[in-house]
C-alpha positions as CSV (number, residue, x, y, z in Angstrom):
1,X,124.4,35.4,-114.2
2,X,127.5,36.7,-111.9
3,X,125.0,38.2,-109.4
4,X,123.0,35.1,-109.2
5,X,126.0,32.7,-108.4
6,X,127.1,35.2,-105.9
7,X,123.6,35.1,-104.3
8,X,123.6,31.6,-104.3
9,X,127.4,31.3,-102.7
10,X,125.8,34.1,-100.3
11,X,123.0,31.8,-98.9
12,X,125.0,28.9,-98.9
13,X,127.4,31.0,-96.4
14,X,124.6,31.9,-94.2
15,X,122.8,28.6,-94.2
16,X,126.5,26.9,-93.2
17,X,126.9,29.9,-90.2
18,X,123.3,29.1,-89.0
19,X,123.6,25.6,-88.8
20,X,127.3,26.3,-86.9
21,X,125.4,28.8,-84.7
22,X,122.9,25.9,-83.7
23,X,125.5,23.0,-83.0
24,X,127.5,25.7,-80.4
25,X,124.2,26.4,-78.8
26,X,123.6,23.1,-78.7
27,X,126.7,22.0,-77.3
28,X,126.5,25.0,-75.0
29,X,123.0,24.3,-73.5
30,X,123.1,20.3,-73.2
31,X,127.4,19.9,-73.6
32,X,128.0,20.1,-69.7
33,X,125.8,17.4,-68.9
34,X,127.6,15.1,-71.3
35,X,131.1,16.3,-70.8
36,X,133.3,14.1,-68.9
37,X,133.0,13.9,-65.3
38,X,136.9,15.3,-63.8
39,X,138.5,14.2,-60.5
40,X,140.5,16.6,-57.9
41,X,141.3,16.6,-54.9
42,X,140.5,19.5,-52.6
43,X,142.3,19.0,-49.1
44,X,142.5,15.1,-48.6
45,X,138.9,14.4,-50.0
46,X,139.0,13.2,-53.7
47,X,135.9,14.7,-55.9
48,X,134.4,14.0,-59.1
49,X,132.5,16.8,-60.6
50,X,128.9,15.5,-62.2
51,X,128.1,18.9,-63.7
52,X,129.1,21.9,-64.3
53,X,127.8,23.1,-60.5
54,X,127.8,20.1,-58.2
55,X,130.3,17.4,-57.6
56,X,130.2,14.5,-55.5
57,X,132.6,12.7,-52.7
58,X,135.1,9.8,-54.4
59,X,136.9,9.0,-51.1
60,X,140.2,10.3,-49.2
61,X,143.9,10.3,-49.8
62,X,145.9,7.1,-48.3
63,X,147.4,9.5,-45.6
64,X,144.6,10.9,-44.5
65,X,142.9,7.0,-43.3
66,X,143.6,8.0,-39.8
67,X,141.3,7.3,-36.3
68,X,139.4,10.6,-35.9
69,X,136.2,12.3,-37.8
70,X,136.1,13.7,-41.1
71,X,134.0,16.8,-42.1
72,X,133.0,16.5,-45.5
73,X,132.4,20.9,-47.0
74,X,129.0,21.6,-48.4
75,X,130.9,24.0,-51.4
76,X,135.0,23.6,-52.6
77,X,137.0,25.2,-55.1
78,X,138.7,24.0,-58.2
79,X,140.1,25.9,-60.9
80,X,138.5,29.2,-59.4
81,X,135.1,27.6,-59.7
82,X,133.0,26.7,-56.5
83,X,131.3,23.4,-56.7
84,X,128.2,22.5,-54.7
85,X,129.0,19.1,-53.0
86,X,125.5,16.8,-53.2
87,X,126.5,13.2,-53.5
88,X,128.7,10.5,-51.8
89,X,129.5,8.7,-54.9
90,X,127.7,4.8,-55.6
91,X,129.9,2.0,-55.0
92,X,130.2,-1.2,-56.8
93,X,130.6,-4.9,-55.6
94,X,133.3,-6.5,-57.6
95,X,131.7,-9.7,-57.5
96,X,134.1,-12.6,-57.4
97,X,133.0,-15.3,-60.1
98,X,129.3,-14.2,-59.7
99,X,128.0,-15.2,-63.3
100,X,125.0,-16.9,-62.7
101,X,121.4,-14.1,-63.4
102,X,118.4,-14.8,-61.2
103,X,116.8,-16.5,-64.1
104,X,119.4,-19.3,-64.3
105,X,120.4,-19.6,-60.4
106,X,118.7,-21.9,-58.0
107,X,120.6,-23.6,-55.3
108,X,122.7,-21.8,-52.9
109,X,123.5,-18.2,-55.4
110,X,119.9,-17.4,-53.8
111,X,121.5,-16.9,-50.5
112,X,123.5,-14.2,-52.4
113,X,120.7,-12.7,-53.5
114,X,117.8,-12.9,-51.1
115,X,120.7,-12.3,-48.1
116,X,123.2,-9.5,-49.6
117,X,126.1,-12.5,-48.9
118,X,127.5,-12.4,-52.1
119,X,131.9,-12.9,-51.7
120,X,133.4,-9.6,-53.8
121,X,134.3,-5.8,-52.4
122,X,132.8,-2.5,-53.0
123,X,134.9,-0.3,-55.3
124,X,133.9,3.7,-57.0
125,X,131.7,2.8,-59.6
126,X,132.6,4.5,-63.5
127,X,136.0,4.0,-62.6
128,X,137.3,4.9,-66.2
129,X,135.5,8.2,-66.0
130,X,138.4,8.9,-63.5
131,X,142.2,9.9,-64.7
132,X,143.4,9.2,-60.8
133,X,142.9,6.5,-58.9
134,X,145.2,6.8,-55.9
135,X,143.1,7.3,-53.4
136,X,140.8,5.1,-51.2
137,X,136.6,4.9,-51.1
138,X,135.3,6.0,-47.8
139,X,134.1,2.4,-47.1
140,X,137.2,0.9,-47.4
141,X,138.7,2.9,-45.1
142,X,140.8,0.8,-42.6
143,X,140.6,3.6,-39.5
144,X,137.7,6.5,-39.7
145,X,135.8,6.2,-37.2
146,X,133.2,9.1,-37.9
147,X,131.8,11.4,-40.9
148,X,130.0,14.8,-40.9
149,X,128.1,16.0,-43.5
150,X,126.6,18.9,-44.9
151,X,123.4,20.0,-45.6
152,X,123.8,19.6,-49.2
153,X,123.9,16.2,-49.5
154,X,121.1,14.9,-51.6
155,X,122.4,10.8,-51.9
156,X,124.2,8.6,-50.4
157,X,125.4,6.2,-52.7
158,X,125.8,2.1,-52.7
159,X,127.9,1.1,-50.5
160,X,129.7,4.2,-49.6
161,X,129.9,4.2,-46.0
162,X,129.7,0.2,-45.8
163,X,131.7,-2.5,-46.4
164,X,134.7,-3.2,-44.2
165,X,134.9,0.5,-42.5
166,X,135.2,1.0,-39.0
167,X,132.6,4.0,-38.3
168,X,131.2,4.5,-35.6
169,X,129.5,7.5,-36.3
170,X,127.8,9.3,-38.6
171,X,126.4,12.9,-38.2
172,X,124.1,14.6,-40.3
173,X,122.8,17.8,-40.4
174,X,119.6,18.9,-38.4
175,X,117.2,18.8,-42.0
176,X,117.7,18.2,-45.8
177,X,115.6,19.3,-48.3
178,X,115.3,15.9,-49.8
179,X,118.0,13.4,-48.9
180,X,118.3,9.9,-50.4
181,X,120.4,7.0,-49.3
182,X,121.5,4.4,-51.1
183,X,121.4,0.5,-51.2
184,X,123.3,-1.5,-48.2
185,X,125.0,1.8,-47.3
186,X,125.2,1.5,-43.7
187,X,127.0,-2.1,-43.3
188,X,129.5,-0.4,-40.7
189,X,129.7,-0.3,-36.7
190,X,127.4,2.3,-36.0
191,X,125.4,1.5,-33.2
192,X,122.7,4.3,-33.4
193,X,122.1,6.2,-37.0
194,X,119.2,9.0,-36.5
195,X,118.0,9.9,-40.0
196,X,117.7,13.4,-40.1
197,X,114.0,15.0,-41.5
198,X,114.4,15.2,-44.9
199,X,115.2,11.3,-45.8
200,X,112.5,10.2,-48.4
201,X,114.2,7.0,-49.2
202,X,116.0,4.1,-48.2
203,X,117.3,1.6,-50.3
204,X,118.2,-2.2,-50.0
205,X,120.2,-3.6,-47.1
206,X,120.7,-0.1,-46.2
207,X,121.4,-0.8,-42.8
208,X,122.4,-4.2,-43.1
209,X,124.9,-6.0,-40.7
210,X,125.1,-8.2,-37.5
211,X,125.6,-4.9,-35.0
212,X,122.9,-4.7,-32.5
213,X,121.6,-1.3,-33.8
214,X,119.0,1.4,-33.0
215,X,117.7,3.3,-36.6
216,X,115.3,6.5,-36.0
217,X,113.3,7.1,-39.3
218,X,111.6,10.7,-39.7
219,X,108.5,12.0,-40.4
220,X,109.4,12.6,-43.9
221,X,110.8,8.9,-44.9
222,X,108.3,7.3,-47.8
223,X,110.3,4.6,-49.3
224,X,111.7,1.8,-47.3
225,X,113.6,-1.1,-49.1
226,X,113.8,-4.9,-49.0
227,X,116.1,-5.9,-45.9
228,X,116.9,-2.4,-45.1
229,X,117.8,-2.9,-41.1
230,X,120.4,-4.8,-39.5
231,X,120.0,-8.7,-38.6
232,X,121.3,-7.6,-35.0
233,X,118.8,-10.3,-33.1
234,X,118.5,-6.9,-30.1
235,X,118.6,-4.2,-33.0
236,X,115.6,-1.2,-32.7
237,X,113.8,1.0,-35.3
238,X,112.1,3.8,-34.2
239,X,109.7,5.2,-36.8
240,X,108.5,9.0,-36.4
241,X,104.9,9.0,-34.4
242,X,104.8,12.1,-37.5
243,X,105.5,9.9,-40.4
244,X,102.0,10.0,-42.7
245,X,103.6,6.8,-44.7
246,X,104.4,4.4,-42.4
247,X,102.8,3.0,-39.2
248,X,104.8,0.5,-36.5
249,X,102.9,-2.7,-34.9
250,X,104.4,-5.2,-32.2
251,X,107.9,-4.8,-34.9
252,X,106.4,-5.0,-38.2
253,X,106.3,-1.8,-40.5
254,X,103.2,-1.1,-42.4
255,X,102.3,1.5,-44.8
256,X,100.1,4.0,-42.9
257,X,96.6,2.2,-44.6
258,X,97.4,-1.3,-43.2
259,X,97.5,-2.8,-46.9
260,X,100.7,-3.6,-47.2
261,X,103.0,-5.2,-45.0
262,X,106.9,-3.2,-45.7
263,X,108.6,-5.5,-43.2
264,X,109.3,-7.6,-39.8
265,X,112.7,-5.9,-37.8
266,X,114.4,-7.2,-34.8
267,X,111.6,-7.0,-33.0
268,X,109.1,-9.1,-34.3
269,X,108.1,-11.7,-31.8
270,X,107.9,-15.1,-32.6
271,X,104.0,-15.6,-33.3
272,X,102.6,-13.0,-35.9
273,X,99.4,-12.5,-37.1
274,X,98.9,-10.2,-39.9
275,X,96.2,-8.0,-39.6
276,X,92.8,-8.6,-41.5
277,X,93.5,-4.9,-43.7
278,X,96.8,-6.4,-45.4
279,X,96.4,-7.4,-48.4
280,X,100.6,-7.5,-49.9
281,X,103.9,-8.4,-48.3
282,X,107.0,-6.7,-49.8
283,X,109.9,-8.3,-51.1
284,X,111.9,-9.9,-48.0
285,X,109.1,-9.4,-45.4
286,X,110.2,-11.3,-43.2
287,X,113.8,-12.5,-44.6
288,X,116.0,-13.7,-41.9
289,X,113.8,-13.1,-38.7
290,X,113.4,-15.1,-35.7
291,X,109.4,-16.1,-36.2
292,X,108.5,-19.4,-35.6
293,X,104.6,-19.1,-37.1
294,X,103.0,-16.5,-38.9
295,X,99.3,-16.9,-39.7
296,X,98.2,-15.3,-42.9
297,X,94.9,-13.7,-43.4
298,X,92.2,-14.4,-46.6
299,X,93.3,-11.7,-48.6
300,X,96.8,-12.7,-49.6
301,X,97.1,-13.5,-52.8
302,X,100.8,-14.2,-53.5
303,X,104.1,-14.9,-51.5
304,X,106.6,-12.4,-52.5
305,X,110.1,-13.3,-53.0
306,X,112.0,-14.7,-50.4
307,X,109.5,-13.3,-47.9
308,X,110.8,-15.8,-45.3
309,X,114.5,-16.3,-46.9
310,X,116.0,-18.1,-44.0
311,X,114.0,-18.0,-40.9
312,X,116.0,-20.7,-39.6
313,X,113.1,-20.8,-36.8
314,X,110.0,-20.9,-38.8
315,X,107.8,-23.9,-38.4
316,X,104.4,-23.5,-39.4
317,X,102.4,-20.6,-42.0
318,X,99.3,-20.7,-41.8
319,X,96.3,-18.8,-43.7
320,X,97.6,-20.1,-47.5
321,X,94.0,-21.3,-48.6
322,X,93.6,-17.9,-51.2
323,X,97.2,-17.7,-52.1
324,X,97.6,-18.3,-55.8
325,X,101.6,-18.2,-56.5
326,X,104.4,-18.5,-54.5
327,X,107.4,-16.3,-55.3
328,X,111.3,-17.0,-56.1
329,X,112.9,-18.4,-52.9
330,X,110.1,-17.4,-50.9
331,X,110.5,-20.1,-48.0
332,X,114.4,-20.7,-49.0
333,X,116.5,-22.5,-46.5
334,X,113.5,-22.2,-43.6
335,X,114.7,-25.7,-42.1
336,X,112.2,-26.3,-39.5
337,X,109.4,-25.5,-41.4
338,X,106.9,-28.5,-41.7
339,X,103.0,-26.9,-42.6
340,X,102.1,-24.5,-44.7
341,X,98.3,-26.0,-44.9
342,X,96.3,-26.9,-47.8
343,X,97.2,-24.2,-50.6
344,X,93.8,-25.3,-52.2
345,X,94.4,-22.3,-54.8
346,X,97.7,-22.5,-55.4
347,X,98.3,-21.9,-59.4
348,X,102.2,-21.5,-59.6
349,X,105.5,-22.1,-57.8
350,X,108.7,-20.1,-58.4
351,X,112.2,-21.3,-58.6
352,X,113.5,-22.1,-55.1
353,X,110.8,-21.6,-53.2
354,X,111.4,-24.5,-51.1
355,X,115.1,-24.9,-51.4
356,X,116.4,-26.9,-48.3
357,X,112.8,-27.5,-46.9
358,X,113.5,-31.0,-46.3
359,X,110.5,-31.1,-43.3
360,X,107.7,-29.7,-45.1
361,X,104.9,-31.8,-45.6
362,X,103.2,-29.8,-48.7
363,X,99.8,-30.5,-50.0
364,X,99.3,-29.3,-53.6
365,X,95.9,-28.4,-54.9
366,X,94.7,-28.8,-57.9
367,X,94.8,-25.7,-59.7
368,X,98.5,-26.3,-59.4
369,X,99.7,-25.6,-63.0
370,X,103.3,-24.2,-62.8
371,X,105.8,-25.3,-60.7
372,X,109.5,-24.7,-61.4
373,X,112.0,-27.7,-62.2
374,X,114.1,-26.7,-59.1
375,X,110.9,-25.6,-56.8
376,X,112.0,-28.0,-54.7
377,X,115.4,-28.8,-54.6
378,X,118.4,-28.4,-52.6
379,X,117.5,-30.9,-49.7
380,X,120.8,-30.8,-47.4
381,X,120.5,-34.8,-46.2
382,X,118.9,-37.9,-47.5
383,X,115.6,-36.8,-46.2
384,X,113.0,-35.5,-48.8
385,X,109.7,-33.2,-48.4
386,X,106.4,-34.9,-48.4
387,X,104.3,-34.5,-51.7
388,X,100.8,-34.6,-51.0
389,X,98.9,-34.0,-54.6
390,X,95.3,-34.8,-54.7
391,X,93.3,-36.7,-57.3
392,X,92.3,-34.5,-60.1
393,X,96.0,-32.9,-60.6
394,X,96.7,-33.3,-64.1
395,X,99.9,-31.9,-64.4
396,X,101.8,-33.2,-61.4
397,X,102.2,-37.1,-60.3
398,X,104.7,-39.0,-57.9
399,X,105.8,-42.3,-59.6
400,X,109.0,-44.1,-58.2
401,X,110.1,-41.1,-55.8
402,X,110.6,-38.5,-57.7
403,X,107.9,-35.8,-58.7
404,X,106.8,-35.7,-62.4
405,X,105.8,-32.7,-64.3
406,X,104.0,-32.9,-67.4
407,X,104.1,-30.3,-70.2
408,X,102.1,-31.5,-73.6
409,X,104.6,-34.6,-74.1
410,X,107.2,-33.6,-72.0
411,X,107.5,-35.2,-68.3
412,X,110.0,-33.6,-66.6
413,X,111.4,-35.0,-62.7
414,X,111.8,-32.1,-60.4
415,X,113.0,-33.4,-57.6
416,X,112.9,-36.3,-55.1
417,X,109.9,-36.9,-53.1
418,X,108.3,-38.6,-50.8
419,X,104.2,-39.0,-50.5
């Protein structure tokens, strides 16, 4: 009986030390990627360490915000451990009284949206995952006028080299073995940014201000996002003859099959016809360019969102017969415009899509069966769009100036109209 108890205890003991032996490995094998991320500074350039071999760039010491360059190391030191140095840490917009979502905003918070305007300042992002905050992000720098880095950089975060900094420069090194930069990371004074081979991404906005800039995109680059270049009316992009994802026509960007138009730049001119191969627009196609008419081709199906967000010259689109819905603030605040034809197909109109339209003369089909209660709203004078609807609509009717939706036994007024 004594030898069996002692067995048992025995087993017990070994079962408790296997299952301690597990948790250490455990901990040892996946505990670094969870621990907490530490700050330090090495020279004046404030790090925070995202595992246990690379670290990325926080932003500089308050004394060290002087005119002149600063070289960002590919390795430093801390603790008598070398870190790798791969990121420039994502920024955050502090967003001052932003608390409308896109599925509640209409009216003017789509500027914010569909134009990166929104009133707020970019700050280190995970703050609380650093003990020390004394020192200051690289894009709010007040007098740096140019940044070197390595060639082991793998992202540029949001933001980081944006908001109210004064650079004129950035250099990069000759290649990266995959490089990926950020969203609006490039809002600065830099008149001429060549991306180096290596990029494979840009993100949003990511080069978006008011300078009159020149952007040379590699061979390698094969995502581009939504606004990514500057608003600069005499700005350039130059896209590698080399690149096997992207082809250049008259200032639009296409992907390399002609399918999809990526986006207008600078250069668009003011008459655009899309090619017969396209058959998508991206996301803010043409957001914010100087087109006055763009004729569509038959294959388009849908209107992305805010595809012409403020073309303050746009007057006439052309082409809509086979288009079937028309996206969140697609035509939003495109003041002159006054035809988009007969959208015979038309199934569906987003929120916004017409905010501040007040010229359009829109004809409604009737396959028309969703259109959003603040489609059409927003008109900046006492002037309202023309409502054409033909006979056979049942879900939309004008009765004492003001459009009518009907849902089962609900008739809802969108907005005020005139027919």
């Amino acid at each position: 009986m004594e030898r069996t108890l002692k067995l048992v205890n025995m087993v017990k003991i070994l079962g408790a030390l296997s299952l301690l032996i597990f948790i250490l490995g455990y901990s040892y094998i996946f505990g670094m990627a969870k621990a907490p991320k530490q700050g330090f500074y090495s020279g004046k350039i404030f790090y925070r360490t995202l595992n246990s071999k690379n670290v990325e760039v926080c932003g500089i010491k308050d004394s060290a915000d002087k005119a002149g360059a600063l070289k960002i190391p590919g390795n430093v030191k801390y603790h008598g451990k070398t870190y790798r140095v791969t990121q420039i840490a994502d920024m955050e917009r502090n967003i001052e009284d932003w608390t409308c979502t896109k599925k509640y905003k209409g009216g003017d918070y789509l500027a914010d949206s569909c134009r990166n305007t929104y009133d707020g300042y970019y700050m280190i992002k995970d703050e609380t995952e650093i003990p020390d905050l004394n020192f200051r992000e690289l894009c709010a720098t007040d007098h740096l006028t140019k940044v070197i880095l390595p060639d082991t950089i793998e992202y540029i975060g949001d933001g980081s080299l944006g908001g109210y900094s004064h650079f004129k420069k950035i250099v990069f090194a000759k290649k990266y073995k995959k490089l990926v930069i950020g969203n609006d990371v490039f809002n600065s004074y830099c008149k001429k940014i060549v991306l180096p081979e290596g990029t494979v991404e840009i993100g949003d906005f990511a080069f978006d201000n008011y300078v009159d800039q020149t952007v040379v995109l590699p061979s390698t680059l094969k995502k581009i996002g939504k606004s990514a270049f500057s608003k600069g009316e005499r700005s350039k992009v130059k896209l590698s003859k080399n690149n096997p994802y992207f082809t250049m026509e008259k200032g639009v960007i296409y992907t390399k099959n002609m399918k999809t138009l990526v986006c207008a730049t600078a250069a668009v001119p003011s008459v655009v016809k899309i090619p017969n191969s396209v058959t998508k627009m991206e996301i803010n196609a043409f957001a914010m360019r100087k087109v006055k008419k763009v004729i569509l081709n038959n294959k388009i199906r849908e209107i992305p969102e805010a595809a012409f967000c403020d073309c303050v010259n746009l007057e006439e689109v052309s082409g809509m017969e086979n288009v079937k819905c028309i996206r969140y603030g697609a035509f939003y605040l495109c003041e002159k415009l006054k035809s988009i034809g007969k959208c015979e197909n038309l199934r569906s109109i987003e929120r916004a899509a017409f905010w501040h339209d007040n010229n359009l003369t829109l004809y409604i089909g009737r396959k028309v069966a969703e259109i959003d209660n603040y489609a059409l709203s927003g008109t900046k004078n006492e002037t309202c769009m023309q409502i054409n609807i033909p006979d056979g609509n049942d879900i939309l009717e004008i009765e004492n100036g003001m459009l009518i939706k009907t849902s089962g036994s609900e008739r809802v007024a969108i907005a005020p109209v005139s027919d």
